[in-house]
C-alpha positions as CSV (number, residue, x, y, z in Angstrom):
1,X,-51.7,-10.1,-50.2
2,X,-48.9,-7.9,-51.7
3,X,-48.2,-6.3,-48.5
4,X,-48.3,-9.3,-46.4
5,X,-45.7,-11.0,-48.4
6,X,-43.5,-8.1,-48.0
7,X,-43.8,-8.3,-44.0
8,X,-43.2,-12.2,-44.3
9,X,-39.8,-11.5,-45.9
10,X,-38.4,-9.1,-43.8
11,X,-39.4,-11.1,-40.5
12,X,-37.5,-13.8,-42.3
13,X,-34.7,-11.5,-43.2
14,X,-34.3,-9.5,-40.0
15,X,-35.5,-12.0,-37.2
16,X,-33.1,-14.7,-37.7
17,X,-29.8,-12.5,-38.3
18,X,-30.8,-10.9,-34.6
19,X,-31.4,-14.3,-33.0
20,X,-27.9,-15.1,-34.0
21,X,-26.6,-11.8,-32.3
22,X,-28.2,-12.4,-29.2
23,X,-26.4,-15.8,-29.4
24,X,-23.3,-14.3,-29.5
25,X,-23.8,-11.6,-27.4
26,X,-24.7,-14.3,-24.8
27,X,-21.9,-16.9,-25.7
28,X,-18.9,-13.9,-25.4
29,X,-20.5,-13.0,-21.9
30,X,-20.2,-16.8,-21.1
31,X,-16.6,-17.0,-21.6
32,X,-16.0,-13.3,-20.4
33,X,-17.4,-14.6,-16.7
34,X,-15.7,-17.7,-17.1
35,X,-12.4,-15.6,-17.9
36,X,-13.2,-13.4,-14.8
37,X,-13.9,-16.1,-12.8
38,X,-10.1,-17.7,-13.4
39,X,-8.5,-14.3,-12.7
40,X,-10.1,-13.8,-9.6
41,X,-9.4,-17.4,-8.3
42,X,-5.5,-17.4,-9.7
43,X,-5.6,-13.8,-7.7
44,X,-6.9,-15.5,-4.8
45,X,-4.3,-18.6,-4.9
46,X,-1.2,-16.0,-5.3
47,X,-2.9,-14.2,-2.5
48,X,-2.8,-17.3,-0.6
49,X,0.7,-18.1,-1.4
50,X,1.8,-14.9,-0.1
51,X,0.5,-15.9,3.0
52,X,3.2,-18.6,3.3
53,X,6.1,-15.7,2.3
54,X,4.8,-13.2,4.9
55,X,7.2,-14.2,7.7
56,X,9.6,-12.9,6.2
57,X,8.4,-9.2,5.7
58,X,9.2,-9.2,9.8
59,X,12.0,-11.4,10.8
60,X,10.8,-11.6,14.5
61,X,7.8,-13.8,13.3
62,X,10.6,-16.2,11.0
63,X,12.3,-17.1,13.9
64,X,8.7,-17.6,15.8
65,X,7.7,-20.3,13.1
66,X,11.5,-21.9,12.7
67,X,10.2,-24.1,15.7
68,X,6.8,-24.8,14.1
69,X,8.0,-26.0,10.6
70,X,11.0,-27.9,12.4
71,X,8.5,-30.3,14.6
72,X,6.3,-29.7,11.7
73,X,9.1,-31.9,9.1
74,X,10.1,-34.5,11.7
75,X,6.3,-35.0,12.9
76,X,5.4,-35.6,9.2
77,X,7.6,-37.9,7.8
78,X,8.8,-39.8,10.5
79,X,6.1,-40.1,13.4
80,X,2.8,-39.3,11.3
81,X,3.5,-40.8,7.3
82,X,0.9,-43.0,7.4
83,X,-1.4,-41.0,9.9
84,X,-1.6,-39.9,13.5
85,X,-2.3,-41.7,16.7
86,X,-4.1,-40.2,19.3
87,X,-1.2,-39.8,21.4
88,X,0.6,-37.7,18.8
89,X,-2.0,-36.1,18.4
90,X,-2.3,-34.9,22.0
91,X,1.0,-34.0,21.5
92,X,0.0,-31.8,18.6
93,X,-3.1,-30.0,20.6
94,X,0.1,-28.2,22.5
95,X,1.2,-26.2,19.6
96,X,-2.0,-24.2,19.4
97,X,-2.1,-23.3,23.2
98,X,1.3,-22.5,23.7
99,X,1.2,-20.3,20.0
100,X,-1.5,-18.5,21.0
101,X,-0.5,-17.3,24.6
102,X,3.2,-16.0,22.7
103,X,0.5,-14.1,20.3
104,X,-1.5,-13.0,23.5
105,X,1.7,-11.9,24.9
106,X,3.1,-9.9,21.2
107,X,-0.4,-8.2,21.1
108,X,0.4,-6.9,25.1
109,X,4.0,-6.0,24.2
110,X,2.3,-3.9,21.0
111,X,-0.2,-2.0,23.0
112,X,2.3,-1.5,25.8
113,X,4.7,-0.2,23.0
114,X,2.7,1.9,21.2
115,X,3.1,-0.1,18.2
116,X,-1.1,-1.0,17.9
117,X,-3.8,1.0,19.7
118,X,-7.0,-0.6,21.3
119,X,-9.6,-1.2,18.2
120,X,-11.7,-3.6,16.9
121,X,-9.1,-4.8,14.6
122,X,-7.0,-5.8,17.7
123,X,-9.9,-7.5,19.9
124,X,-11.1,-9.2,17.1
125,X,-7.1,-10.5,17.2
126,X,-7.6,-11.4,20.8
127,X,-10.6,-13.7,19.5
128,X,-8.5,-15.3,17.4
129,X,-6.1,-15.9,19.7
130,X,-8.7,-17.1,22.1
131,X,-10.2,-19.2,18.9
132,X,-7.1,-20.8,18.5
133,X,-6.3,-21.6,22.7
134,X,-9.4,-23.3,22.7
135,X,-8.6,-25.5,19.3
136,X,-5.7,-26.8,20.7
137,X,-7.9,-27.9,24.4
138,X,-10.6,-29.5,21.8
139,X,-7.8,-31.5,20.4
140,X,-5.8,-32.4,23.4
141,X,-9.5,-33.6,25.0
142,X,-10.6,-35.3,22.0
143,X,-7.7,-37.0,22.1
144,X,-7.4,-38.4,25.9
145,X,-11.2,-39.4,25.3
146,X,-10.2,-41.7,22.4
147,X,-12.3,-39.4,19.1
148,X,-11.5,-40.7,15.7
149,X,-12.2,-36.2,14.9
150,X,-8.4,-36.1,15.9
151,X,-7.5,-38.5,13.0
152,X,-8.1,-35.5,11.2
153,X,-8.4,-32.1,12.9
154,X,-5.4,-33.5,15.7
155,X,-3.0,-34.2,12.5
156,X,0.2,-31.6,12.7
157,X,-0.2,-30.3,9.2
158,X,-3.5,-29.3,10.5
159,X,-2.0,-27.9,13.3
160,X,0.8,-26.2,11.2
161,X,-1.6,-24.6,9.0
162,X,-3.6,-22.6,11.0
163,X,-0.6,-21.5,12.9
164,X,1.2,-20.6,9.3
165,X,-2.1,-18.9,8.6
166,X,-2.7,-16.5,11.4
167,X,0.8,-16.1,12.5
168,X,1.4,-12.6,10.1
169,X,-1.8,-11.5,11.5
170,X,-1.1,-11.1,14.9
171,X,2.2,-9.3,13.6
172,X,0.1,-6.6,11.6
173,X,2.0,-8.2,8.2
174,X,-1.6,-9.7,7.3
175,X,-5.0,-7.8,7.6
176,X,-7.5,-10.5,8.4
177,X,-10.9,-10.4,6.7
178,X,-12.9,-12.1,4.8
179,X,-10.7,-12.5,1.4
180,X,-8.1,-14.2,3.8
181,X,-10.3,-16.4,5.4
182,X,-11.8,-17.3,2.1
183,X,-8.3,-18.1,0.6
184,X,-7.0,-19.5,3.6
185,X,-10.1,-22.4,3.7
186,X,-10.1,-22.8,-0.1
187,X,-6.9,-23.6,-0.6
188,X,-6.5,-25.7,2.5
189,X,-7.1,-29.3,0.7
190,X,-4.4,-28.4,-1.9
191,X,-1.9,-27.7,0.9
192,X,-3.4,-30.9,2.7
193,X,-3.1,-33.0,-0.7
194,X,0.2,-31.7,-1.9
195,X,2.1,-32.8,1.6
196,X,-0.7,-36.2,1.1
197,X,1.5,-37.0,-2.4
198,X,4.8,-36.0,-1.0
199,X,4.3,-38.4,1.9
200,X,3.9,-41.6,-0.4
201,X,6.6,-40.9,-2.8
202,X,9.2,-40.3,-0.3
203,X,10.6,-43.1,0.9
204,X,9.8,-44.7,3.8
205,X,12.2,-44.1,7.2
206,X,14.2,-46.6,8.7
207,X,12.0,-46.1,11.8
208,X,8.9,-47.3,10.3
209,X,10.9,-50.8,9.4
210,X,12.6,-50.9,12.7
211,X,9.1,-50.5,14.6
């Protein structure tokens, strides 16, 4: 009996104090993964933002996407506050094609210079291009065929973005894989929501009355 109460006492003693490690052990690696996890997101967002600053590593692509954010500011706030139509939004189906036959063309002048040399990297840039050509058809067709999709997909900040996006790529500034790709589509309704806000603060322009 003697000895049995002695093992009773020291599972008492012992038992509970190592429960309670183990709960801290697992409440510290809680918040350690949760801590990770905000590191490597805020890395991925400043990753993302860099994106928008890469122009201007290569001033050759700045003055490629002066046109784009110029139709991009007047298409927003005065044609395109409130929405698109589908006739902008045909309109907006250009940009893509006519962006990506000027990259088809930069990734010729490359190989012909010397600058790039035939790889995987650079077909896979070709796809892209390609990708992108045939985004801008699906729009324009969508469009002409009445599609509530381009309500969405034909809008020119949708446009904009993935031209802002893949621009640096085809200009070697940007590596595209998939940590890009994952910023580039995770950060997309923040950059969709943040011009959303702007648009119905700002006040509305005269040619919205005047219409």
């Amino acid at each position: 009996m003697i000895k049995s109460s002695k093992r009773t006492n020291f599972h008492h003693i012992f038992i509970p104090a190592f429960q309670e490690t183990n709960e801290e052990v697992i409440v510290i690696t809680f918040f350690g993964l949760i801590g990770d996890a905000i590191i490597w997101v805020w890395q991925l967002f400043y990753f993302w933002l860099g994106i928008f600053a890469a122009p201007f590593q290569q001033w050759e692509m700045v003055f490629i996407l002066i046109p784009i954010w110029i139709n991009w500011f007047f298409t927003e706030f005065f044609m395109e506050k409130y929405g698109t139509s589908y006739g902008n939004a045909i309109s907006n189906g250009v940009m893509p094609i006519l962006a990506s036959l000027d990259w088809i063309r930069t990734l010729i002048r490359f190989l012909d210079d010397g600058i790039i040399k035939p790889s995987f990297g650079v077909y896979a840039k070709f796809a892209l291009c390609a990708a992108v050509f045939m985004y801008g058809v699906f729009v324009i067709i969508a469009g002409i065929k009445i599609k509530r999709i381009v309500f969405f997909i034909g809008r020119v900040r949708w446009v904009t973005y993935v031209l802002l996006m893949f621009t640096p790529v085809i200009y070697n500034v940007l590596r595209l894989d998939w940590y890009m790709l994952l910023a580039i589509i995770v950060f997309f309704p923040l950059y969709y929501w943040i011009i959303e806000i702007f648009d119905r603060i700002t006040p509305e322009p005269r040619v919205y009355r005047e219409g």
